[in-house]
C-alpha positions as CSV (number, residue, x, y, z in Angstrom):
1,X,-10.1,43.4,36.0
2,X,-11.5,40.2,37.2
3,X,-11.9,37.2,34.6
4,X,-15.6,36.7,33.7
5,X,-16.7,33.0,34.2
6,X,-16.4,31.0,31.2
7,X,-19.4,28.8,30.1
8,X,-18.8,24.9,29.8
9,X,-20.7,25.2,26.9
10,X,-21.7,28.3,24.0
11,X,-24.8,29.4,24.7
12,X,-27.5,28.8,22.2
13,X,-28.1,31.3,19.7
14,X,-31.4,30.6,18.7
15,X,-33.7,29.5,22.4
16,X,-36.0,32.4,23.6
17,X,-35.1,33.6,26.4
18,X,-38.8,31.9,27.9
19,X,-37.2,28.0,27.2
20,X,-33.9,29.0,27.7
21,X,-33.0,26.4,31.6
22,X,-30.2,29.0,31.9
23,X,-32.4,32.1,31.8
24,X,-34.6,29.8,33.6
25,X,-32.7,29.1,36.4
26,X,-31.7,32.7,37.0
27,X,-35.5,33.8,36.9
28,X,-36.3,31.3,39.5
29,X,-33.4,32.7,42.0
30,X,-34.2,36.2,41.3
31,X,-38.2,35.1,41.7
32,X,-37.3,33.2,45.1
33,X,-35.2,36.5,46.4
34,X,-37.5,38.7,46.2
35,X,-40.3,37.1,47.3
36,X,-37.8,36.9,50.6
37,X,-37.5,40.5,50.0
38,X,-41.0,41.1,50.5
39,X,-41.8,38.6,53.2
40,X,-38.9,40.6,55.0
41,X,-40.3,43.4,54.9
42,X,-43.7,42.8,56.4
43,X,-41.7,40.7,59.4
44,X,-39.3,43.9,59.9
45,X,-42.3,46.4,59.8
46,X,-45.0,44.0,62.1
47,X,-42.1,43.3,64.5
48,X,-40.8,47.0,64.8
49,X,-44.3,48.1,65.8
50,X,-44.6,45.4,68.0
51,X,-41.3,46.3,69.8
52,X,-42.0,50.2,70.1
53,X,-43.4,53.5,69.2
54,X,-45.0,53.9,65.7
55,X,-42.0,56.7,65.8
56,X,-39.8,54.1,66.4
57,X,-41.1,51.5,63.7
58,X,-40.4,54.4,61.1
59,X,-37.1,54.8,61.8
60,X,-36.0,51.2,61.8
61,X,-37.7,50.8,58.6
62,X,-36.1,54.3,56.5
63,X,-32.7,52.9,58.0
64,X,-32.0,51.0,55.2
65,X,-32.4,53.8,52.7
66,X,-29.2,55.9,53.6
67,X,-26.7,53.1,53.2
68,X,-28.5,52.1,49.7
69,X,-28.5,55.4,48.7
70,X,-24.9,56.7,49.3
71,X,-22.9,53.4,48.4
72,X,-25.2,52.6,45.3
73,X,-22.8,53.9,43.3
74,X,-19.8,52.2,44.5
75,X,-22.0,48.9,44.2
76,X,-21.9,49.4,40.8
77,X,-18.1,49.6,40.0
78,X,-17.6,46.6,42.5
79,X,-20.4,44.5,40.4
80,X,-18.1,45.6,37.0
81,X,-15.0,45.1,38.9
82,X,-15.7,41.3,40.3
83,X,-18.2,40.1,38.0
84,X,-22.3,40.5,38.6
85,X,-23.0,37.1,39.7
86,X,-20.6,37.1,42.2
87,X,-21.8,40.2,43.9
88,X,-25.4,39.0,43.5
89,X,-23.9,35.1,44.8
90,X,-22.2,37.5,47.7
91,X,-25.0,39.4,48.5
92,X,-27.8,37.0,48.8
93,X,-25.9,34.7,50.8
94,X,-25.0,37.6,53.6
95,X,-28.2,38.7,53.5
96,X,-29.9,35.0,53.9
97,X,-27.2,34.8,57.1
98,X,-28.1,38.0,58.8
99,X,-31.9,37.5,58.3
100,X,-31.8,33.5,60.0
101,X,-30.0,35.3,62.4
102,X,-32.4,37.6,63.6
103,X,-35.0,34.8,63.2
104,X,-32.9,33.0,65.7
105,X,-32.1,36.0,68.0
106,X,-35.9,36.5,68.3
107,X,-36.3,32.5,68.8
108,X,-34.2,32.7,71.5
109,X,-34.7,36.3,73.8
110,X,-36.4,39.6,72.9
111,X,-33.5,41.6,71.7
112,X,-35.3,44.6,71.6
113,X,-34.8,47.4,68.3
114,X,-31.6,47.6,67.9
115,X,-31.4,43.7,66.4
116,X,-33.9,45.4,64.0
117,X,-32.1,48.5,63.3
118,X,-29.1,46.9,62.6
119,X,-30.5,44.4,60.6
120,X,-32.2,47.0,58.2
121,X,-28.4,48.7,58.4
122,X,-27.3,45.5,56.9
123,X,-29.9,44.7,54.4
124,X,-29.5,48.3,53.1
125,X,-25.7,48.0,52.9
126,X,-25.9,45.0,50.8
127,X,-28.7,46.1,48.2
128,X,-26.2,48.9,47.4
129,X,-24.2,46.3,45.6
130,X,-26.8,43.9,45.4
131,X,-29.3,45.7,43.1
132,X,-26.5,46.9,40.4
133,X,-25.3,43.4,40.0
134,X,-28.6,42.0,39.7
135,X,-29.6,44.8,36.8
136,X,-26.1,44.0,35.2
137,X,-26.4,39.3,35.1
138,X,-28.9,38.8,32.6
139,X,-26.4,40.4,29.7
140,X,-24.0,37.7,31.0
141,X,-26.5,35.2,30.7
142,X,-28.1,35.7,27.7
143,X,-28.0,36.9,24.3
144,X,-28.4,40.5,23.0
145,X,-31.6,40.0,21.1
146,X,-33.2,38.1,24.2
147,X,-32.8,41.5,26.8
148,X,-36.0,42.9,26.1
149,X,-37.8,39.5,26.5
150,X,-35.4,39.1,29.9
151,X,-36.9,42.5,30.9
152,X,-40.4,41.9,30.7
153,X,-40.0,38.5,32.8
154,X,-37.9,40.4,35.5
155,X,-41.2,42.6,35.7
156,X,-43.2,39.6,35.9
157,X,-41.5,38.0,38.8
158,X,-41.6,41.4,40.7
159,X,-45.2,41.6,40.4
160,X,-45.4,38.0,41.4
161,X,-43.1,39.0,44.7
162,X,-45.1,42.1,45.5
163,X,-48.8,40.0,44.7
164,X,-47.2,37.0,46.6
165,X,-44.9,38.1,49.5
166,X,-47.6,40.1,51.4
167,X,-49.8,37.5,52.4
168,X,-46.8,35.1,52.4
169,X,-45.2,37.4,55.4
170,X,-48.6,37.5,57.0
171,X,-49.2,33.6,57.0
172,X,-45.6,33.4,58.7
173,X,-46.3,36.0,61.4
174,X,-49.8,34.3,62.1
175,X,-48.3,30.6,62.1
176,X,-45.2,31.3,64.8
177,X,-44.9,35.1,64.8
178,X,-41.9,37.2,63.9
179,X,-39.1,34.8,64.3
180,X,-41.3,32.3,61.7
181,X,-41.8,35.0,59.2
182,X,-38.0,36.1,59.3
183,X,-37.2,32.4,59.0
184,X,-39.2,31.9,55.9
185,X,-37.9,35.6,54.1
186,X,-34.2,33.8,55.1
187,X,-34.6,30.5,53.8
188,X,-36.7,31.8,50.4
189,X,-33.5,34.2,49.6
190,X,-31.8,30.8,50.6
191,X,-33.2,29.1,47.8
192,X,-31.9,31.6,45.2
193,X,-28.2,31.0,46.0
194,X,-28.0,27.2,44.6
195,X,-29.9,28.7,41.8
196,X,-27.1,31.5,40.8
197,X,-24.1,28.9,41.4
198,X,-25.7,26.8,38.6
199,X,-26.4,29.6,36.2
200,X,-23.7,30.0,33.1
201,X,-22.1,33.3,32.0
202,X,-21.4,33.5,28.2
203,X,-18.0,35.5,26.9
204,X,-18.1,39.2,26.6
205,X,-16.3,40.9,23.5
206,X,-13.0,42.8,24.2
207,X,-13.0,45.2,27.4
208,X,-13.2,49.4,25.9
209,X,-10.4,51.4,26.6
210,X,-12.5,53.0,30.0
211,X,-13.2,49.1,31.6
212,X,-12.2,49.4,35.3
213,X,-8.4,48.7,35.3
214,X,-7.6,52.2,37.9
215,X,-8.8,52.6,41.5
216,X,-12.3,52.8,42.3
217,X,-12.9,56.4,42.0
218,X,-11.5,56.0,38.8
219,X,-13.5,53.5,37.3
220,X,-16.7,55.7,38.8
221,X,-15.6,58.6,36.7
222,X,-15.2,56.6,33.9
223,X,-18.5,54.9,34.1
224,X,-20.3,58.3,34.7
225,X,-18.2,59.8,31.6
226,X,-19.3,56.7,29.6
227,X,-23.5,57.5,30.4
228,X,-22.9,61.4,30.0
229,X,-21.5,60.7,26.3
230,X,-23.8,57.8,25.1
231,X,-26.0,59.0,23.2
232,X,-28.9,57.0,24.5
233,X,-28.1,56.5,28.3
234,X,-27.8,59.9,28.9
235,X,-30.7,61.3,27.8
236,X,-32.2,57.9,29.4
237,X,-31.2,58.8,32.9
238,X,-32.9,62.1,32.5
239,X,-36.1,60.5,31.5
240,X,-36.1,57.7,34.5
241,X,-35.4,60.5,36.5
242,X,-38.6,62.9,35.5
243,X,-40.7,59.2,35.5
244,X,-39.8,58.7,38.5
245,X,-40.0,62.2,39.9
246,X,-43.2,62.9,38.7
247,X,-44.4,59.2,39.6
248,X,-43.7,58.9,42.9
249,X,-45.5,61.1,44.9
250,X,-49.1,60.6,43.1
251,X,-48.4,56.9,43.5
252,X,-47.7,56.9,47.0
253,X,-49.1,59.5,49.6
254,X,-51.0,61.4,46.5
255,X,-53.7,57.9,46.4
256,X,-53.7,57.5,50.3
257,X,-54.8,61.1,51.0
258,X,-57.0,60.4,47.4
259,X,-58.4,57.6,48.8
260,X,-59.5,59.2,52.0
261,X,-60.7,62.5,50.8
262,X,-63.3,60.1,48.5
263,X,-64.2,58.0,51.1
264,X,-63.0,55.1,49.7
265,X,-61.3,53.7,52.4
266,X,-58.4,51.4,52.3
267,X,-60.1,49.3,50.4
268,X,-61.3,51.3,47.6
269,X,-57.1,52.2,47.8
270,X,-56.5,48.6,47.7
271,X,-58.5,48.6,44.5
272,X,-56.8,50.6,43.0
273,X,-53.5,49.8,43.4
274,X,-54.5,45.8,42.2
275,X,-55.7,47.9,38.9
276,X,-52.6,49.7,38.9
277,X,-50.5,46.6,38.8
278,X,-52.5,44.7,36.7
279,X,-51.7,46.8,34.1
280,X,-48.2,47.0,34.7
281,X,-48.2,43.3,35.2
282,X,-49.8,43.1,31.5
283,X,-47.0,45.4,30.3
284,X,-44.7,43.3,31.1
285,X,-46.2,40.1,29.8
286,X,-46.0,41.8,26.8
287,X,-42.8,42.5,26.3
288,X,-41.7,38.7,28.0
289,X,-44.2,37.3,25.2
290,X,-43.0,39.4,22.3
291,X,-39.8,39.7,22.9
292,X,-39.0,43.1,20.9
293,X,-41.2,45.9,20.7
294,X,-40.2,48.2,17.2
295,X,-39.3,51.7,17.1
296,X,-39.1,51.2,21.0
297,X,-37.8,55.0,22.0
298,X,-40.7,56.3,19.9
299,X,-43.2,54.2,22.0
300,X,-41.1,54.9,25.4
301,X,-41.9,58.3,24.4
302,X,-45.6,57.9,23.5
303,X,-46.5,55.9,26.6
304,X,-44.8,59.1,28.7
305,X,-46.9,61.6,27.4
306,X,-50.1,59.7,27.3
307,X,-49.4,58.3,30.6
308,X,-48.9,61.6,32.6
309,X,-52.1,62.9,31.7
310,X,-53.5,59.2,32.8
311,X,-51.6,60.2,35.9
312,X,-53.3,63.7,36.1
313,X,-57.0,62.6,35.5
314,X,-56.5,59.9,38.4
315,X,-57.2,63.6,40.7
316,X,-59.9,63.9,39.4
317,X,-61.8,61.1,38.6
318,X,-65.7,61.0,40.2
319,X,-66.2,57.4,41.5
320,X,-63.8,54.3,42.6
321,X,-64.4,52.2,39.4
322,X,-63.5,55.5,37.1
323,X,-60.4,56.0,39.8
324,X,-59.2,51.7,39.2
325,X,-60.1,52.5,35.5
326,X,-57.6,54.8,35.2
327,X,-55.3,53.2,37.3
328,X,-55.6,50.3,35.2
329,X,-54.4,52.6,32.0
330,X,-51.8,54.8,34.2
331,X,-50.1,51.0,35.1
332,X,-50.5,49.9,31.3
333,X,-48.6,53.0,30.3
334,X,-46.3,53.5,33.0
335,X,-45.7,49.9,32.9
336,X,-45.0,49.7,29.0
337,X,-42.6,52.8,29.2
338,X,-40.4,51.7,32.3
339,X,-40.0,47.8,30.9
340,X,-38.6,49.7,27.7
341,X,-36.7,52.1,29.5
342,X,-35.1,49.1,31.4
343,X,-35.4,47.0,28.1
344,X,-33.3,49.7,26.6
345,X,-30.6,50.8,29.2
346,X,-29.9,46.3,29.2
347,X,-29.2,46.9,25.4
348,X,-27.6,50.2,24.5
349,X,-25.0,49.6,27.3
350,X,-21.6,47.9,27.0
351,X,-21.4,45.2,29.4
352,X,-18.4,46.3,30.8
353,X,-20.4,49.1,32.4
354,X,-23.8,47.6,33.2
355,X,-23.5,48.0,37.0
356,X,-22.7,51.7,36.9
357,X,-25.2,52.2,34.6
358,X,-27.3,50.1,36.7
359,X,-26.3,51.8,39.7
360,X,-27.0,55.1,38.2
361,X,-30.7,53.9,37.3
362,X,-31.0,52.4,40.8
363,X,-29.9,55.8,42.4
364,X,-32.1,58.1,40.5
365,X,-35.2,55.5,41.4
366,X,-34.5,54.4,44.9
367,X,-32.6,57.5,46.3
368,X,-34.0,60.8,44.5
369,X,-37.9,59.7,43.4
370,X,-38.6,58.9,47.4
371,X,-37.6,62.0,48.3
372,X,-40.7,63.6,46.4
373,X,-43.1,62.4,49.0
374,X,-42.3,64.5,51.7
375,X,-43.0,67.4,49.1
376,X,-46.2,66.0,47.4
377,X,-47.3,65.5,50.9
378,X,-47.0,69.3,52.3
379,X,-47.9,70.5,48.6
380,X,-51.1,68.6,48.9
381,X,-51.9,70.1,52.2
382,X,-51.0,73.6,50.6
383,X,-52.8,73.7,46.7
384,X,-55.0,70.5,47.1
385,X,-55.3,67.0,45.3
386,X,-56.0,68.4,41.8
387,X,-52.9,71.0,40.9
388,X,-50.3,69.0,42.4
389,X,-51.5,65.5,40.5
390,X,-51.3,68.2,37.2
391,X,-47.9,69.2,38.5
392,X,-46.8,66.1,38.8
393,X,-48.4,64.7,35.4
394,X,-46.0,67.6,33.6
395,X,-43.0,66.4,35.2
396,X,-44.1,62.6,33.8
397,X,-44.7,64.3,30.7
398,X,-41.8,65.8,30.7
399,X,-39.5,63.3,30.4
400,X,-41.7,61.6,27.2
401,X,-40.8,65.2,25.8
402,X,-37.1,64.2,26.1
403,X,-37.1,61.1,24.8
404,X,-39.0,62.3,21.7
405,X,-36.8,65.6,21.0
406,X,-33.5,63.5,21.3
407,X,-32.9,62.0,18.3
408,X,-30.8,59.0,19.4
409,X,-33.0,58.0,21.8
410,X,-36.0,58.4,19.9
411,X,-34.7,56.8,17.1
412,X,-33.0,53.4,19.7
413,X,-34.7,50.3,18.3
414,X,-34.3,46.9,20.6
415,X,-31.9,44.0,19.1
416,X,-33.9,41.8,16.8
C-alpha cells in the first residue's frame, strides 16, 4: 500500500474545523472545482444544442454517466490504494487539461460533437475516481471530532457552486461564447490544484488486517465485506439508497410536470427549487456551525420519516407559496438527514476504506437514484401526480424506518 503523506507538522487538536487554514485551504479547492463543475456543465449543454439536434445534445450530455457509473467502484480502491489527495490532485489536473482543450479546439475551428462527446467521456471517466477520493481527504485532513462540522461546510460550498456556477456559465457564454465559458470552468478547476498541493495529511492509526495489500479485485471484495459487516455502514447504504430512490424522481421530473400541470410555469418551478435549497443550504449551516448534532442516527431517522411525508404533501399542495413552503421544509429535512448520513458514513468508517465506502455511497446516488426518473416519468403519465409522489414518500420513509429499527445505527452518535 502506498505511504500516506506525512505532515510537516501535527495537526492541532483543538482548532474547529471553521479556523482550521488547512481545512481552509482544502474548502477553497473543493469550492473552486465545483463551481468549474457547474460552469462546465452549462458550456457542454448550451454548446451541444448549438452544434445539433435536441436528440443529439442529450446524448452528449448522459455520456458521462456510464463511465461514472461502472468504474465508481474501482475509483474507490485506487483512491485507498494511492492515497485520496493524489487521486483528487490527479483528477482535477486532467480534467482542468481536457476542458482548456476543448476551449481551445473551439477557439480555433468548429470541431463539431464529437469534441463534446469525448469530452463528457472523459469528464465521466475521471469523476469515477474523482468523487471517491474527494468523499475520502477530509478524514486525512482533519480530526475525528471535526467530520461532521467538515460535512456541513462541503454542503455549503455545493450550494454555493450550484447558486453560483449557473449564472457564472451564462456570463461566460454571453461574454465570448462557448470557448469563453469552457475556459473559465478550466481555469476555476485550475485554481483548486495549487490549493490541494498545499493542504497537509495527518497520520492514520495502523492499517486493519483487510487494507488493500492483494490485487484490485481483492481489495474490492474486502472493502464490500467490510460495509456488509459494519454495523452502521451497512444498514447506512440501505437508507442512502431508499433516500435517494424515493427522492429522485419527485425532485426532478415529478416538480417539472408539477409545475406545469399548476400553471406555474418555470418560474413558479424556479421558486421552488430556491426554497428547496434554501433549506438544505440552512441544514448544512447548521451542522458547519455546530459541529456535532447528539443522538445523530435517531435524528437521521426522524428527519426521514417527517421528510417523506413533506415529500408527499408537495403533490398536493393548492397554490405556489404553499408548494415553496413545503419545499422549504422537504430541503430542511432532506437536507438535515443527508448531511448526517454523510456526517456519519465520514465517522463510522476506518480510513483505510473511505474511498470504497465512498464509492459505494457515490454509486447508489449517482448510478441507481437517476435511474428512477424514467419510471416516475411513465408512472406519472399512468396513476397521476398524487399516488406516485405518496409512492415515492414511502420509499423516503422507508429508509427512516431502517435507520430507527437498527439498533447500531440508531443508536451511532457523532465524535464529540
Amino acid at each position: 500500500m502506498t505511504a500516506t503523506v506525512i505532515p510537516e507538522a501535527p495537526l492541532p487538536l483543538d482548532r474547529p474545523a471553521h479556523r482550521d487554514p488547512n481545512v481552509l485551504r482544502w474548502l477553497g479547492a473543493y469550492t473552486s472545482s465545483m463551481l468549474g463543475d457547474s460552469v462546465y456543465y452549462i458550456a457542454l449543454s448550451w454548446t451541444a444544442v448549438q452544434s445539433g439536434t435536441p436528440a443529439q445534445a442529450g446524448v452528449v450530455m448522459s455520456v458521462s454517466a456510464v463511465p461514472r457509473a461502472v468504474l465508481m467502484l474501482g475509483g474507490g480502491v485506487l483512491t485507498d490504494r494511492l492515497g485520496p489527495r493524489r487521486v483528487v490532485i490527479g483528477s482535477d489536473a486532467v480534467r482542468c487539461a481536457a476542458v482548456l482543450a476543448v476551449a481551445a479546439l473551439l477557439f480555433l475551428t468548429s470541431p463539431g460533437l464529437w469534441a463534446l462527446a469525448l469530452l463528457a467521456l472523459v469528464f465521466g471517466t475521471v469523476d469515477a475516481v474523482f468523487m471517491p477520493a474527494v468523499g475520502a481527504l477530509p478524514a486525512r485532513i482533519t480530526h475525528q471530532g471535526q467530520l461532521a462540522r467538515v460535512q456541513g461546510m462541503r454542503g455549503l460550498a455545493i450550494r454555493f457552486a450550484n447558486v453560483a456556477g449557473a449564472p457564472l456559465g451564462g456570463l461566460g457564454v454571453a461574454a465570448g461564447g462557448s470557448p469563453t465559458a469552457f475556459a473559465l470552468a478550466g481555469l476555476l478547476i485550475a485554481v483548486s490544484v495549487p490549493l490541494l498541493v498545499s493542504v497537509r495529511l495527518r497520520n492514520l492509526p495502523a492499517d486493519p488486517a483487510d487494507a488493500p495489500r492483494g490485487t484490485p479485485l481483492a481489495d474490492l471484495k474486502a472493502g464490500l465485506r467490510y460495509i456488509r459487516r459494519h454495523r452502521v455502514l451497512g444498514p447506512l447504504m440501505l437508507v442512502i439508497a431508499l433516500g435517494d430512490l424515493g427522492f429522485v424522481g419527485p425532485l426532478n421530473v415529478g416538480l417539472t410536470l408539477l409545475a406545469e400541470r399548476r400553471g406555474w410555469g418555470a418560474a413558479g418551478m424556479g421558486w421552488v427549487l430556491a426554497a428547496f435549497g434554501a433549506g438544505a443550504g440552512a441544514a448544512s449551516l447548521l451542522l458547519a456551525v455546530r459541529g456535532r448534532v447528539p443522538r445523530a442516527g435517531l435524528v437521521t431517522g426522524c428527519a426521514c420519516v417527517v421528510g417523506s411525508v413533506a415529500i408527499g404533501a408537495l403533490a398536493f399542495a393548492p397554490a405556489l407559496l404553499a408548494a415553496a413552503g413545503v419545499a422549504l421544509l422537504v430541503g430542511l429535512l432532506a437536507g438535515l438527514s443527508g448531511a448526517l448520513c454523510g456526517a456519519l458514513l465520514q465517522t463510522q468508517a476506518d480510513p483505510a476504506y473511505l474511498g470504497r465506502v465512498t464509492a459505494v455511497s457515490g454509486l447508489v446516488s449517482l448510478g441507481l437514484a437517476p435511474l428512477s426518473m424514467p419510471f416516475a416519468a411513465a408512472a406519472i403519465g399512468v396513476f397521476g401526480l398524487g399516488p406516485v409522489y405518496v409512492v415515492s414518500a414511502a420509499v423516503c420513509g422507508l429508509g427512516g424506518v431502517v435507520t430507527l429499527a437498527v439498533p447500531g445505527l440508531r443508536r451511532a452518535e457523532l465524535p464529540a
